[in-house]
Backbone bond lengths (Angstrom), bond angles and torsions (degrees), N, CA, C in turn:
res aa  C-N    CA-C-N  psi(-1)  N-CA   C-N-CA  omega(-1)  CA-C   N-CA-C  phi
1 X - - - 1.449 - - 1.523 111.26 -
2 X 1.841 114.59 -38.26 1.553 99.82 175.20 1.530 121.15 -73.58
3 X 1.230 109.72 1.61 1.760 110.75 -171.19 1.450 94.78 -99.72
4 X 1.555 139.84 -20.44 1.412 137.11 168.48 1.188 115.25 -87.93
5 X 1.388 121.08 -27.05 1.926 120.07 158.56 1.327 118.98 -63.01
6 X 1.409 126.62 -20.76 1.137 115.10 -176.95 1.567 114.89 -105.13
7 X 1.008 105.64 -5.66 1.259 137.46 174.89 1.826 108.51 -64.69
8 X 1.194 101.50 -53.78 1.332 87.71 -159.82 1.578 118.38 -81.32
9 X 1.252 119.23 -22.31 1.454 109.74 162.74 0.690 118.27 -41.05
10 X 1.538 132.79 -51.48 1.693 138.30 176.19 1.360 93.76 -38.14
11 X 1.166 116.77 -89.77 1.735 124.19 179.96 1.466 118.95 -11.29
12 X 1.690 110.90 -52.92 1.304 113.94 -163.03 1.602 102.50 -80.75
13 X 1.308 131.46 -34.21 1.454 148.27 157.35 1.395 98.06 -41.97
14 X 1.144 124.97 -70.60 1.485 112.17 172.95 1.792 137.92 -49.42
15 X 1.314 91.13 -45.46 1.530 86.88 -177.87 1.287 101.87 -81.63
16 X 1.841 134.66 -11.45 0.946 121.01 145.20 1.645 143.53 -13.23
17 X 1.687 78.75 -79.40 1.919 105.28 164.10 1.355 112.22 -40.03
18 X 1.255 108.24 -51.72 1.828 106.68 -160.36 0.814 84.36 -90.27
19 X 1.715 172.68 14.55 1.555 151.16 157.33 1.570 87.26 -90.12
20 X 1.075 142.81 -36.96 1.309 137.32 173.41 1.321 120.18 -66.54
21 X 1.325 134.07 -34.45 1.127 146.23 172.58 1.802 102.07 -75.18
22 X 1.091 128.45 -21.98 1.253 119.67 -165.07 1.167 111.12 -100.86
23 X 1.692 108.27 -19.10 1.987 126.24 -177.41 1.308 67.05 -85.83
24 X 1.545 152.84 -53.33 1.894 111.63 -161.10 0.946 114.73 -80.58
25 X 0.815 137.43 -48.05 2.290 146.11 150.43 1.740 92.32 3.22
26 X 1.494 96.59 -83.30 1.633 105.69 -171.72 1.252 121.48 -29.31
27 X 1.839 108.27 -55.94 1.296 111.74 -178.82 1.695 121.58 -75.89
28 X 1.315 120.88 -29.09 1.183 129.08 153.46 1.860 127.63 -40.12
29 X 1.539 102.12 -34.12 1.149 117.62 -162.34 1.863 101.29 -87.82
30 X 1.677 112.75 -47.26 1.119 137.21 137.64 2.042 127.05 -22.92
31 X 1.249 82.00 -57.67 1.690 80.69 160.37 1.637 120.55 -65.34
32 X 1.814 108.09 -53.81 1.193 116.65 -151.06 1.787 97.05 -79.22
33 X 1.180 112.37 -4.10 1.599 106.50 -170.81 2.113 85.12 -105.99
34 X 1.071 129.02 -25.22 1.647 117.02 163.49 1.186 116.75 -61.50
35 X 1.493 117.34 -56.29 1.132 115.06 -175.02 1.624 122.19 -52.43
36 X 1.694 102.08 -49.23 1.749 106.09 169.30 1.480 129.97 -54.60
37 X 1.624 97.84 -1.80 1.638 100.12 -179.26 1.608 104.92 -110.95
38 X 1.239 109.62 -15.59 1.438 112.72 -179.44 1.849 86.85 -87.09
39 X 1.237 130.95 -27.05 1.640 102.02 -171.98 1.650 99.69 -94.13
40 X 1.381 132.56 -26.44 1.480 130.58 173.54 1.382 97.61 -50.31
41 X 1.518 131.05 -37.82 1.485 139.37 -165.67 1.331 99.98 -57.79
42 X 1.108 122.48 -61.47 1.453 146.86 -144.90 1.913 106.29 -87.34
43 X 1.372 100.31 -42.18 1.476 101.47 177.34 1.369 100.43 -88.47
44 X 1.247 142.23 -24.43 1.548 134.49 166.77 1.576 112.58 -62.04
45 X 1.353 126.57 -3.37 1.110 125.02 -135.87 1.603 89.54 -130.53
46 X 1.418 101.69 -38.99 1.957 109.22 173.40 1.701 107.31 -91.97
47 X 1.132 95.25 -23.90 1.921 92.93 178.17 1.811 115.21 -74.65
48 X 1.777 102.75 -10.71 1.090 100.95 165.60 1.519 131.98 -106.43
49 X 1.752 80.83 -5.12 2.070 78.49 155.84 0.916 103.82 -92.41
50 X 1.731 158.14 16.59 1.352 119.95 -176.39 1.582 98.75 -84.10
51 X 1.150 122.58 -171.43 1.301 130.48 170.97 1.078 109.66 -107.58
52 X 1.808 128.31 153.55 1.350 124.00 -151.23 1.259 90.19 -85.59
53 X 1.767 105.55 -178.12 1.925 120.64 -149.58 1.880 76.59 -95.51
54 X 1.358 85.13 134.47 1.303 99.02 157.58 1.956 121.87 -76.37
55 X 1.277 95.73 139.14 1.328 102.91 176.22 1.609 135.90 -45.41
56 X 1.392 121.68 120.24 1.346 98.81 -164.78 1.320 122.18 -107.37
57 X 0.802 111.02 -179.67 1.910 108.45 -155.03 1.308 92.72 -103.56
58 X 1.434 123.64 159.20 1.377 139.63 174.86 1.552 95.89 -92.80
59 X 1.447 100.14 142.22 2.111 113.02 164.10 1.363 96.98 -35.03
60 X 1.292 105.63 -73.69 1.765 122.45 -154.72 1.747 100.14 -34.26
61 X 1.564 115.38 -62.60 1.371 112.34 176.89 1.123 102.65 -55.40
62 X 1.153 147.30 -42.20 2.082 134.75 -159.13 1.467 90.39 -55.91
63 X 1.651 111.73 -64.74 1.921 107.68 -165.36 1.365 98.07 -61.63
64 X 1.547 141.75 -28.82 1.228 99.58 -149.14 1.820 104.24 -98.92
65 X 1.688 90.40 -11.00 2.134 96.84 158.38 1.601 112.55 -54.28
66 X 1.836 114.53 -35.05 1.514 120.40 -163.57 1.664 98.74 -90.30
67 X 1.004 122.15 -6.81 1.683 102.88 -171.54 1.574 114.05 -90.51
């Protein structure tokens, strides 16, 4: 029993740490999922100014414009 009483502060110090480490995780995780919606925003947003792909030509027509 005295080697599990002394024991557990350690424990409680610990799971301390990691409940602290895990509230920054969250908010980190929280950032990194805003930020990915503010840049999907932004590239949806220039992919609709480009102008559509121009049509592309077959080989066969290039030589038979060059012969």
């Amino acid at each position: 029993m005295g080697g599990q009483n002394t024991s557990e502060p350690d424990n409680t110090a610990v799971i301390e740490v990691l409940r602290e480490q895990i509230e920054m995780l969250k908010s980190q995780l929280e950032n990194a999922n805003r930020e990915k919606a503010q840049v999907l925003g932004i590239f949806e947003k220039q992919t609709l100014m480009l102008s559509p792909p121009k049509k592309k030509r077959s080989w066969l027509g290039y030589f038979r414009l060059r012969k």
